[in-house]
Structures are given as structure tokens and as C-alpha cells.
Biopython code that builds the backbone (N, CA, C, O; Angstrom):
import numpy as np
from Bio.PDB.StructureBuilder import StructureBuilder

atoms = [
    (1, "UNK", "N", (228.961, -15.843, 135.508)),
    (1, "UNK", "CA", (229.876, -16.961, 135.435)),
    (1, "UNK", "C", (230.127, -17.499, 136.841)),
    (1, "UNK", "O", (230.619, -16.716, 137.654)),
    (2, "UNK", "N", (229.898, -18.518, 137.152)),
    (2, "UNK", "CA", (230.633, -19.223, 138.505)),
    (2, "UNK", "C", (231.870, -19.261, 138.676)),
    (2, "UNK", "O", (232.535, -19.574, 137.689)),
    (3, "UNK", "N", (232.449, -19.021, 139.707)),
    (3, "UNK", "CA", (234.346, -18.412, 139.401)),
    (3, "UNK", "C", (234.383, -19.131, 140.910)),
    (3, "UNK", "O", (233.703, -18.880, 141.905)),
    (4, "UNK", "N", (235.475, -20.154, 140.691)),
    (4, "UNK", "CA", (235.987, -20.809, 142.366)),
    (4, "UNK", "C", (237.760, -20.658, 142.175)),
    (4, "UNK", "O", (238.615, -20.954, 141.341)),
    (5, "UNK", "N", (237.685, -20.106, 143.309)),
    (5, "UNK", "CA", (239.477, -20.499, 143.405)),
    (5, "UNK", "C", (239.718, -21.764, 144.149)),
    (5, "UNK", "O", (238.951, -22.140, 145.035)),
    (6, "UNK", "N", (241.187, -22.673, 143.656)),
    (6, "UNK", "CA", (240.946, -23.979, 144.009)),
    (6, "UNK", "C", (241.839, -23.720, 145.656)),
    (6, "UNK", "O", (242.785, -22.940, 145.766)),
    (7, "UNK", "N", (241.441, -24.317, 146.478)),
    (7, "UNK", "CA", (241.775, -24.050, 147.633)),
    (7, "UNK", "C", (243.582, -24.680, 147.743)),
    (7, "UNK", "O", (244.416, -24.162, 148.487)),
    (8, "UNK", "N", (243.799, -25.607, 147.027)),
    (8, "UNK", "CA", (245.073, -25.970, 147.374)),
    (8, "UNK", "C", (246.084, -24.990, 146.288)),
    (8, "UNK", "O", (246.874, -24.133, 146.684)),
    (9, "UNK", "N", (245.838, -25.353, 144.867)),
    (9, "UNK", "CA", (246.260, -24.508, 143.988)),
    (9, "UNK", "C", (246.594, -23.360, 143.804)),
    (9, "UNK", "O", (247.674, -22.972, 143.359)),
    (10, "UNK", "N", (245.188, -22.382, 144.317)),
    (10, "UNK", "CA", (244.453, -21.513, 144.336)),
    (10, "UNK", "C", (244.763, -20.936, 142.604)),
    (10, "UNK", "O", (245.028, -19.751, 142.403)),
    (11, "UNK", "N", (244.717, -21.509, 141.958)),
    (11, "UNK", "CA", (244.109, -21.926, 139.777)),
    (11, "UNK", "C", (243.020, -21.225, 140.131)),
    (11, "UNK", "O", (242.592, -21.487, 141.255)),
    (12, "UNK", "N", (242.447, -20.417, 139.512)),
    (12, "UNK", "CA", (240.738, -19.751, 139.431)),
    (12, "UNK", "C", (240.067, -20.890, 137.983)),
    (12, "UNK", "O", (240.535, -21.247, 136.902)),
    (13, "UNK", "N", (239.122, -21.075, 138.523)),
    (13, "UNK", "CA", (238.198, -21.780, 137.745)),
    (13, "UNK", "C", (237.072, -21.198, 137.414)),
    (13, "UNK", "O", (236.190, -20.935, 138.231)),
    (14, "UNK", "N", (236.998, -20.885, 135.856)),
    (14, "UNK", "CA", (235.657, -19.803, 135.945)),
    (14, "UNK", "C", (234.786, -20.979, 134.515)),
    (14, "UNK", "O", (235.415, -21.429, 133.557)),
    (15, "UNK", "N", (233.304, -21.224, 134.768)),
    (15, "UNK", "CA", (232.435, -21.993, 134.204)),
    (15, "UNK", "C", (231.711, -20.511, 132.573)),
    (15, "UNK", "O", (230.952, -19.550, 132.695)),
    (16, "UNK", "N", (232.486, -21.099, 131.233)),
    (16, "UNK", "CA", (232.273, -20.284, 130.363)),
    (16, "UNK", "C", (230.746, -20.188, 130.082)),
    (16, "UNK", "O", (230.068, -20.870, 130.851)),
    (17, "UNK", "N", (230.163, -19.586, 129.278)),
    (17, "UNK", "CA", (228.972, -19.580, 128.966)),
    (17, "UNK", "C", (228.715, -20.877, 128.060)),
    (17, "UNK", "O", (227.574, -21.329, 128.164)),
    (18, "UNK", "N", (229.616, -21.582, 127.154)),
    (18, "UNK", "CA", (229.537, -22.460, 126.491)),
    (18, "UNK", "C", (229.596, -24.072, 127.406)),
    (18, "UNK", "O", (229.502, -25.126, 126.776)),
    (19, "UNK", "N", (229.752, -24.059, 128.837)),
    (19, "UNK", "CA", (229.735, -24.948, 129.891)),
    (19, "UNK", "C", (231.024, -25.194, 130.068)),
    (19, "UNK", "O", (231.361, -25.250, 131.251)),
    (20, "UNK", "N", (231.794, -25.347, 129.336)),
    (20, "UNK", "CA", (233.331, -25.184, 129.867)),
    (20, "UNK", "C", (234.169, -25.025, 130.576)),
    (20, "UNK", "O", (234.079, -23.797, 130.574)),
    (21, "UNK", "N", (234.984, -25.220, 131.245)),
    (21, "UNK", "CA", (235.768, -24.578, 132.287)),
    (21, "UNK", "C", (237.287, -23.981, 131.933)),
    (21, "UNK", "O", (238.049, -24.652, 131.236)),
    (22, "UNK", "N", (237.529, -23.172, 132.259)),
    (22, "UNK", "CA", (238.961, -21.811, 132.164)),
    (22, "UNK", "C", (239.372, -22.048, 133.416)),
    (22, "UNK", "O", (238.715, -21.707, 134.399)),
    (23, "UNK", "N", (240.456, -22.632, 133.469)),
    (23, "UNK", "CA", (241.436, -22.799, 134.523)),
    (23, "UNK", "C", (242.284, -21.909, 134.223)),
    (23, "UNK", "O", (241.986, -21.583, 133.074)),
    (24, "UNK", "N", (243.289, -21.226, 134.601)),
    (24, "UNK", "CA", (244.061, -19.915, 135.087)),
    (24, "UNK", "C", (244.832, -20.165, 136.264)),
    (24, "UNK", "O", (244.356, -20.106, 137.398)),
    (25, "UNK", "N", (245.993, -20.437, 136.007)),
    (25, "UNK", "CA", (247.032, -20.950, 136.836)),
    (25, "UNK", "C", (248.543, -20.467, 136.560)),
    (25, "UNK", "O", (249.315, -20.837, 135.675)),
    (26, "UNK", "N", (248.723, -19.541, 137.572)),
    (26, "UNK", "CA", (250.136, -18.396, 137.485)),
    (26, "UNK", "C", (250.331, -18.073, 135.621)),
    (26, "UNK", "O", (251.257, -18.202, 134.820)),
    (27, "UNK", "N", (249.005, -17.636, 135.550)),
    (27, "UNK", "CA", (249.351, -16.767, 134.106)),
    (27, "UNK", "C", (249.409, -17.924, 132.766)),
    (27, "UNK", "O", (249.737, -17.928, 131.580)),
    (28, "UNK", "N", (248.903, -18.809, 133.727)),
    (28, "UNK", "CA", (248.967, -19.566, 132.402)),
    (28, "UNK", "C", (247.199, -20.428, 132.210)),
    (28, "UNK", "O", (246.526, -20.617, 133.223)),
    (29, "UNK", "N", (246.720, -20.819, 130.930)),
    (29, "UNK", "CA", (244.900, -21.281, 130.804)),
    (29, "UNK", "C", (244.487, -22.316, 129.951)),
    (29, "UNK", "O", (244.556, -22.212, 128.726)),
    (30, "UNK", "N", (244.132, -23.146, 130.435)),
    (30, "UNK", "CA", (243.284, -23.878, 129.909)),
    (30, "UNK", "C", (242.299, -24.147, 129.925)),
    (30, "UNK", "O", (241.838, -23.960, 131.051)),
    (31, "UNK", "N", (241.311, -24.688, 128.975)),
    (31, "UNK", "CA", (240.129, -24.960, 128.851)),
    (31, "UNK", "C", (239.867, -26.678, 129.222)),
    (31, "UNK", "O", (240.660, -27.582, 128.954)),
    (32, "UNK", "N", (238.733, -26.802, 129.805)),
    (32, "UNK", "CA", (238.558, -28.319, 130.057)),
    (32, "UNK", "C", (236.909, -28.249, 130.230)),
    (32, "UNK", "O", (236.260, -27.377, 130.808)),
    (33, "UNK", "N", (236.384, -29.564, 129.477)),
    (33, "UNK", "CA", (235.276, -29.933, 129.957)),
    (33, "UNK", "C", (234.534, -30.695, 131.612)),
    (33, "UNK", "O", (235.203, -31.392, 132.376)),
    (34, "UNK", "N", (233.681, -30.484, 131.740)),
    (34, "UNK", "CA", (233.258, -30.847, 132.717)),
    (34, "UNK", "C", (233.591, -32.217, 133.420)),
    (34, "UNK", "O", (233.296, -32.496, 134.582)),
    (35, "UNK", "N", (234.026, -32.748, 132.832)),
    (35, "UNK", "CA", (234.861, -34.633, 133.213)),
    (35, "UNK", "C", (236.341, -34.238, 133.530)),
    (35, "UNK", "O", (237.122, -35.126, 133.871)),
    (36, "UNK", "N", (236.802, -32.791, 133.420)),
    (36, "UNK", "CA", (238.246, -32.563, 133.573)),
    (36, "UNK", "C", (238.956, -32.477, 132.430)),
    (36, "UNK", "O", (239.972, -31.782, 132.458)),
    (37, "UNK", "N", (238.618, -33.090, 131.312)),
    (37, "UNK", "CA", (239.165, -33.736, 129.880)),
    (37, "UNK", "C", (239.751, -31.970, 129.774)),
    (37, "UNK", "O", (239.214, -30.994, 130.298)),
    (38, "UNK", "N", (240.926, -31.999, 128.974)),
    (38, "UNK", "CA", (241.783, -31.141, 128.304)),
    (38, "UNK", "C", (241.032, -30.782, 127.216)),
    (38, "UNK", "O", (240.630, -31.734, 126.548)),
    (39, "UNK", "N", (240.569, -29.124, 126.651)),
    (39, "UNK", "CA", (239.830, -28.727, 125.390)),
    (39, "UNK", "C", (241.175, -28.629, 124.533)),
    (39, "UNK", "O", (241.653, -29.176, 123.539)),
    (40, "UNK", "N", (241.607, -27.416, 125.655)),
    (40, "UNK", "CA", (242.625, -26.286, 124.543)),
    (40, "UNK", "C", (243.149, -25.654, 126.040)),
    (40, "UNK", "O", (242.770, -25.713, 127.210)),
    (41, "UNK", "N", (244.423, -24.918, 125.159)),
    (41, "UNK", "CA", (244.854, -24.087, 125.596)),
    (41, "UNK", "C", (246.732, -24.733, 126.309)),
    (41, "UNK", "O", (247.219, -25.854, 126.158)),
    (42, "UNK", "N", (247.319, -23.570, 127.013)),
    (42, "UNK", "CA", (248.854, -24.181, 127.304)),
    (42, "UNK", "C", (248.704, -24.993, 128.636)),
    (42, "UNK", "O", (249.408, -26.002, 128.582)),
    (43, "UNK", "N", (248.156, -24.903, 129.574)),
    (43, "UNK", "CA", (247.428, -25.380, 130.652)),
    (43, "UNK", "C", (246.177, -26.762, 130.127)),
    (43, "UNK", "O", (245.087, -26.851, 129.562)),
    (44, "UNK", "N", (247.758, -28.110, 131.088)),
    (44, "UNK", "CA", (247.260, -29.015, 130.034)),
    (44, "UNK", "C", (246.446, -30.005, 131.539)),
    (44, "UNK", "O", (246.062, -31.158, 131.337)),
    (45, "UNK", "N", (246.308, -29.418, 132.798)),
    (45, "UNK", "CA", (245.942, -30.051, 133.785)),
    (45, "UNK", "C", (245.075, -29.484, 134.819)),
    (45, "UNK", "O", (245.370, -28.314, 135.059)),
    (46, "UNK", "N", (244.196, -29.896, 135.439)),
    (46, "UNK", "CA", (243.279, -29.607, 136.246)),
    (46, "UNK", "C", (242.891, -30.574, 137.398)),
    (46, "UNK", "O", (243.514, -31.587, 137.716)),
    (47, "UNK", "N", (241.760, -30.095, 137.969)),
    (47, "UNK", "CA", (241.033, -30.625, 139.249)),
    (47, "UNK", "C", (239.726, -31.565, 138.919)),
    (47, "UNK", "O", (238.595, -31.236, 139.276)),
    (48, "UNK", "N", (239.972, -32.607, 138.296)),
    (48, "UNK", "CA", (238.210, -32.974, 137.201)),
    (48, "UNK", "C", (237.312, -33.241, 138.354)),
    (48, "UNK", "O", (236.127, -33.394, 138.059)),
    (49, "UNK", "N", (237.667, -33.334, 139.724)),
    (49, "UNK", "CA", (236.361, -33.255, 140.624)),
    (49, "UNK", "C", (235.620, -31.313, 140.901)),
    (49, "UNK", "O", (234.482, -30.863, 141.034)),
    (50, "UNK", "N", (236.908, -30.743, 140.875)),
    (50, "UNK", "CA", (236.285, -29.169, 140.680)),
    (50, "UNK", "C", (235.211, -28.491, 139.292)),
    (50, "UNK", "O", (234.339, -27.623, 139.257)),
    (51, "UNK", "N", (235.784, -29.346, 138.335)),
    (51, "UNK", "CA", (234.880, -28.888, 137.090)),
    (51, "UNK", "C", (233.954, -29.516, 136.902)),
    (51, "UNK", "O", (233.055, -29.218, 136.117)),
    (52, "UNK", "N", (234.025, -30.792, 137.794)),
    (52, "UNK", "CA", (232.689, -31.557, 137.522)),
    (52, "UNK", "C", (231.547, -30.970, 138.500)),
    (52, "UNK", "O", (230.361, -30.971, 138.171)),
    (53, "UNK", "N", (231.977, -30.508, 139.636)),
    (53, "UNK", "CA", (231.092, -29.372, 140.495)),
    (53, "UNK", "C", (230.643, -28.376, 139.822)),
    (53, "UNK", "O", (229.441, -28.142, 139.692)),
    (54, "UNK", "N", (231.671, -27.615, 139.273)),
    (54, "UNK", "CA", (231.577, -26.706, 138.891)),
    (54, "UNK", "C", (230.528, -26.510, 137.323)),
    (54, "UNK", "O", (229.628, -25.672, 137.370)),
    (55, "UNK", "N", (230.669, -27.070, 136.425)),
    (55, "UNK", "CA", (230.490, -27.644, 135.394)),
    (55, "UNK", "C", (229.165, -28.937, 134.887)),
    (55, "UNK", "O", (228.569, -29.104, 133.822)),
    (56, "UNK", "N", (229.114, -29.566, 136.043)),
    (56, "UNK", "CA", (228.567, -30.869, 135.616)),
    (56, "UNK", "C", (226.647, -30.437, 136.134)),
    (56, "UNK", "O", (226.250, -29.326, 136.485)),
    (57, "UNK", "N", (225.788, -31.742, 136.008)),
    (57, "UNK", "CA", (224.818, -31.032, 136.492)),
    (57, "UNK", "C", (224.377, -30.164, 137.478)),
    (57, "UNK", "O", (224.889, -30.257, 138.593)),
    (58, "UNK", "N", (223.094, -28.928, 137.162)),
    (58, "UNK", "CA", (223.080, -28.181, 138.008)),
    (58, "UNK", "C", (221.823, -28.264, 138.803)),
    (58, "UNK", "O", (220.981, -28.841, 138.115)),
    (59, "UNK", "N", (221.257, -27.864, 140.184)),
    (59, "UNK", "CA", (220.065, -28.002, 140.425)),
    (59, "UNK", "C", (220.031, -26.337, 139.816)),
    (59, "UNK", "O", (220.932, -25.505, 139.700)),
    (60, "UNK", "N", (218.109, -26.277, 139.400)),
    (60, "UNK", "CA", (217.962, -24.994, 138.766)),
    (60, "UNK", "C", (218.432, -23.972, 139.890)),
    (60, "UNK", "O", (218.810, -24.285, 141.019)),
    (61, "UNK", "N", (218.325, -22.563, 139.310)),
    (61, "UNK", "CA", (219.003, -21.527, 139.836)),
    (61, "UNK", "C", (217.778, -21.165, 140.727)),
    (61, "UNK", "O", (216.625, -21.553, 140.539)),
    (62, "UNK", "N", (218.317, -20.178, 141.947)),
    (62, "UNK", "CA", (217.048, -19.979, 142.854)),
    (62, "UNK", "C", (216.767, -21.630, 143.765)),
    (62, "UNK", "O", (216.177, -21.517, 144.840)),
    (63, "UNK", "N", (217.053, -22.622, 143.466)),
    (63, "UNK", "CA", (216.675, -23.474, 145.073)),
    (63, "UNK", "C", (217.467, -23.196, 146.012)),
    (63, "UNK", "O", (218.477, -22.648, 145.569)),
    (64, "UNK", "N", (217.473, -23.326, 147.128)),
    (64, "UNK", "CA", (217.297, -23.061, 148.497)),
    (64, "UNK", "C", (218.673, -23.753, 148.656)),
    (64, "UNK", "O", (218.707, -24.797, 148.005)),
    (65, "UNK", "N", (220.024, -23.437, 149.447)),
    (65, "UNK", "CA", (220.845, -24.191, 149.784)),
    (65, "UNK", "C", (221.775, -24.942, 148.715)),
    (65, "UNK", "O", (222.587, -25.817, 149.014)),
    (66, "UNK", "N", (221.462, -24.331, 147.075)),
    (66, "UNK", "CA", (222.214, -24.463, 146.164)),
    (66, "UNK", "C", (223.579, -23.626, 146.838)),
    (66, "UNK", "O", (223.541, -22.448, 147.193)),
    (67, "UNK", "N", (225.023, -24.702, 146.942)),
    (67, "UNK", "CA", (225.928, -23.720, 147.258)),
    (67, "UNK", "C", (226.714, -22.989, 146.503)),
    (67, "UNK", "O", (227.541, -22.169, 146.901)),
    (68, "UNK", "N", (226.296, -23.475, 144.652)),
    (68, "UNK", "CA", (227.093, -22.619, 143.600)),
    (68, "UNK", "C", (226.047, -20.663, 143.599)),
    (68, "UNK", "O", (226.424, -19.519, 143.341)),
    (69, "UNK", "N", (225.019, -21.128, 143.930)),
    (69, "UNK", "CA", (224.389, -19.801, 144.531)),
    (69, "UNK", "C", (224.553, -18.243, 145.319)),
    (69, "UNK", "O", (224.027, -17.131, 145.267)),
    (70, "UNK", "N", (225.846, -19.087, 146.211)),
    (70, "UNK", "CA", (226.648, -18.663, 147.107)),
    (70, "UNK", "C", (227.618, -17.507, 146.824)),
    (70, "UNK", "O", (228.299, -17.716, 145.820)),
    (71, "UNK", "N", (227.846, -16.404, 147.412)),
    (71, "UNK", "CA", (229.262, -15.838, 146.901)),
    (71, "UNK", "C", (230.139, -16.400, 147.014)),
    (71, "UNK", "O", (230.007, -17.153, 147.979)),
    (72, "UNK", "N", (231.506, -16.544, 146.335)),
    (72, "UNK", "CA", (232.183, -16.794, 146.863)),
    (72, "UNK", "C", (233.373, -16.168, 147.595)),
    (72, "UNK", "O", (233.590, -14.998, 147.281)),
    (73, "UNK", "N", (234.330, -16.807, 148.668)),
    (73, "UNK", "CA", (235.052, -15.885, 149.228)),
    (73, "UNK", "C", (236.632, -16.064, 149.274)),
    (73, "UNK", "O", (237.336, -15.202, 149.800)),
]
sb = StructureBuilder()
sb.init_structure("model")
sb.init_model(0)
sb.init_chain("A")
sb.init_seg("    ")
for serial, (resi, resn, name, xyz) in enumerate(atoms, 1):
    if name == "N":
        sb.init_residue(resn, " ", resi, " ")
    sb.init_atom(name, np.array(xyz, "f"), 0.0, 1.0, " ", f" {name:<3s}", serial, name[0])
structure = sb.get_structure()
């Protein structure tokens, strides 16, 4: 799973297997698609430029200087 914490927020954003995004923000989650759009959940707001990184197209896995590739820290 790709998992970013948001740097201002710091909300963990983790990319589901279904492409989705799980925002997690002081105990509280929502789900949002890759445009930011609200799925589900009590967590009715997000970052739609983070999930669209996170979420939106990917270059394939393994190129060179992909930075979702990256650990994160």
C-alpha cells in the first residue's frame, strides 16, 4: 500500500487495494477517490491534490526516479 503522512495535517493517507484512498485523521476515516470526492466513512474532508498523487495515474512500478517508489519518512 502507498501510505503518506500529510505534512501540514499530518492525516495518514494510505492508497487501498481497490485504488481508493483512507484518510485517518486523529482517530477519525474516510474514504475518498482519487479526485478527493468523499466515498464513505465519518471523515468527510481531505487533500484532493494528495490523493490525486497518491491515487491518480501511475508510472509502472520499477522506473527510475518514480518518487511513490520511495520510502517514506
Amino acid at each position: 500500500m502507498r501510505t503518506r503522512v500529510h505534512p501540514l495535517s499530518r492525516a495518514t493517507y494510505d492508497v487501498r487495494e481497490d485504488g481508493l484512498v483512507e484518510v485517518t485523521d486523529r482517530g477519525t476515516t474516510g474514504v475518498f477517490d482519487a479526485a478527493g470526492r468523499w466515498v464513505g466513512g465519518e471523515l468527510r474532508h481531505c487533500d484532493p491534490q494528495l490523493c490525486g498523487w497518491l491515487a491518480g495515474p501511475q508510472l509502472p512500478v520499477g522506473v527510475p526516479g518514480n518518487p511513490k517508489d520511495f520510502v517514506a519518512r
